[in-house]
TIFIPA-818882 format. One record per residue (C-alpha): residue number from 1; residue in one letter; x, y, z. Coordinates in Angstrom, 2 decimals. Layout:
N
<rec NUM; A; <X; Y; Z>> ...
***
This chain:
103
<rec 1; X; <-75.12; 17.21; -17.91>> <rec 2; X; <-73.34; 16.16; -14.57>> <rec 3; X; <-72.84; 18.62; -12.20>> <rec 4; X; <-70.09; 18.15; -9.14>> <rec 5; X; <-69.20; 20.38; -6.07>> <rec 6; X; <-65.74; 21.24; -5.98>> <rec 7; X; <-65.42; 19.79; -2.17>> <rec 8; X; <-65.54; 16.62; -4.16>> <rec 9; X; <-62.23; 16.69; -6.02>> <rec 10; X; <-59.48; 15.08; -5.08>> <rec 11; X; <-55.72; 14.38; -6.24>> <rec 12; X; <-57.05; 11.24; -8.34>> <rec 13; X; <-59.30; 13.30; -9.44>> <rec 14; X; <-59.32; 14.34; -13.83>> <rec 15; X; <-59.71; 18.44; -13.49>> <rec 16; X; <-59.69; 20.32; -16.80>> <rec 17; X; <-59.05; 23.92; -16.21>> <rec 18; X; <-60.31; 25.92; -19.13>> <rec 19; X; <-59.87; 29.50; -18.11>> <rec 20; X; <-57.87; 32.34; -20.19>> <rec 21; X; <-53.96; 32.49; -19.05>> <rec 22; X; <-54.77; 35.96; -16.95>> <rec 23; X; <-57.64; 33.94; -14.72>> <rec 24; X; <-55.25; 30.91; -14.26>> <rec 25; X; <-52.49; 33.34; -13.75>> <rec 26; X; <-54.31; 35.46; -10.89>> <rec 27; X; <-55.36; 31.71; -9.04>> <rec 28; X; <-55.48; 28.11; -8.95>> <rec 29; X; <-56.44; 24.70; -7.60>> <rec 30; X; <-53.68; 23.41; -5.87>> <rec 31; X; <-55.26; 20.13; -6.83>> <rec 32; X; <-53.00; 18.72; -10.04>> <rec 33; X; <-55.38; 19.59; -13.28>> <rec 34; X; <-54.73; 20.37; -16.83>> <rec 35; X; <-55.03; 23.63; -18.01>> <rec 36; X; <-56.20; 23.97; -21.86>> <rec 37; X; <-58.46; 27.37; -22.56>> <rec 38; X; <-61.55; 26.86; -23.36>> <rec 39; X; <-61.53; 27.51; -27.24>> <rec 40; X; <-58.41; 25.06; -27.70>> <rec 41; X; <-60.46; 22.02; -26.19>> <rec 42; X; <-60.51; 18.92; -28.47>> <rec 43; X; <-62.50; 16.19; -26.46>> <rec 44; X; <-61.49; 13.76; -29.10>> <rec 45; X; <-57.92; 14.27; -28.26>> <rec 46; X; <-58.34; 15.27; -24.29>> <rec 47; X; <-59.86; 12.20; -23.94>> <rec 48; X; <-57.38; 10.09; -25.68>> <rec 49; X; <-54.41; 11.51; -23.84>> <rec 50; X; <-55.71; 11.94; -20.12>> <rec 51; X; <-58.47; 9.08; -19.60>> <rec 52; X; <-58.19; 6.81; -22.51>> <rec 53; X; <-59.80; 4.24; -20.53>> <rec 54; X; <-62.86; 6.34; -20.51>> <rec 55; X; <-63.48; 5.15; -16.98>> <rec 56; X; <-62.80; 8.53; -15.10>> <rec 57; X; <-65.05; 11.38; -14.28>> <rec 58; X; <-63.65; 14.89; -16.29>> <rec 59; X; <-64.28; 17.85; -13.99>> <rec 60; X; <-64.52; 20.48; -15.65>> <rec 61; X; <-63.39; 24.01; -13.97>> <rec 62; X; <-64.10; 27.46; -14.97>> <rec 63; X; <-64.47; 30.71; -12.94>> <rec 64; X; <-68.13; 30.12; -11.98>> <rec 65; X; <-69.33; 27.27; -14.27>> <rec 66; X; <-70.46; 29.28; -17.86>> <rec 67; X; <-67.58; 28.25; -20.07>> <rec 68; X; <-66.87; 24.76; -17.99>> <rec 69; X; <-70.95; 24.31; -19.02>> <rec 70; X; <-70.36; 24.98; -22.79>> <rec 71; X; <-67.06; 23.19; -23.11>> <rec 72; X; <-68.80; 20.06; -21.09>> <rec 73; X; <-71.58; 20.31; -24.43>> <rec 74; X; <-68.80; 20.25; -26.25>> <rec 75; X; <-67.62; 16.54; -24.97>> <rec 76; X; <-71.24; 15.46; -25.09>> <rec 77; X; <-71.82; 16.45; -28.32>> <rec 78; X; <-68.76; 14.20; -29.19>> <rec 79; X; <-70.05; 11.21; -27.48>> <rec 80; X; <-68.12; 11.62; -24.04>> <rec 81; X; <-70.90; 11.08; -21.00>> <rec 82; X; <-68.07; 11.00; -18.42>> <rec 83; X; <-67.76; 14.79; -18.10>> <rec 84; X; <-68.98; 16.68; -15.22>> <rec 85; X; <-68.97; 20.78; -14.61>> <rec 86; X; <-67.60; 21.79; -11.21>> <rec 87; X; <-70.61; 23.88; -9.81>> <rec 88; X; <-69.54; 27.43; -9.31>> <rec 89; X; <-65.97; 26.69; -10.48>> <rec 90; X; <-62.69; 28.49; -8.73>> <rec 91; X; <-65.08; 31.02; -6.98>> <rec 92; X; <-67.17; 28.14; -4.86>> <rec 93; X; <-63.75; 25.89; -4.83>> <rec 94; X; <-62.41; 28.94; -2.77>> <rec 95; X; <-65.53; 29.19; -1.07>> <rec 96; X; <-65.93; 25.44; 0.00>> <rec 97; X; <-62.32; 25.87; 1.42>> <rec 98; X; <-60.55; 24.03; -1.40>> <rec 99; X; <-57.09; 24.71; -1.27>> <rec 100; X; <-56.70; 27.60; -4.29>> <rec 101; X; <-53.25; 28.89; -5.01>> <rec 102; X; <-53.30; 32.91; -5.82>> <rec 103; X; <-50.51; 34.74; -7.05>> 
***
């Protein structure tokens, strides 16, 4: 499993967001991502709609890097190597001095 710091994402950058509604609600990347909760993730289907070329990194964000590290299985399991967890997730982002939008 790839692991990437969040300092390292950019706006060309494929971020998967896969916290609950209430977490995304409370704060977010202000970083364009797609936000799809963690149970509702079909790498089949993510894949085919937001990197069908397969030749783009997924970063995968959660609020410390648990659930991003299961759901990144998840695409492994299903053949995808091009899937990276973002270390730490929204709490280092904020940390590192991402820019992290809070409502």
């Amino acid at each position: 499993m790839r692991f990437v710091k969040p300092v390292s994402l950019d706006e060309n950058s494929i971020i998967l967001d896969v916290r609950s509604d209430a977490e995304y609600a409370k704060e977010r990347l202000a970083l364009p991502h797609i936000l799809i909760k963690a149970d509702n993730v079909n790498p089949e289907e993510f894949m085919a709609e937001y990197n069908p070329d397969g030749n783009k990194l997924v970063n995968i964000l959660c609020t410390s890097g648990g659930v991003a590290s299961a759901v990144a299985e998840r695409f492994e399991e299903a053949g995808f190597s091009n899937v990276a967890v973002v270390v730490g997730g929204i709490i280092e982002a904020e940390y590192e001095g991402v820019n992290v939008l809070k409502n």
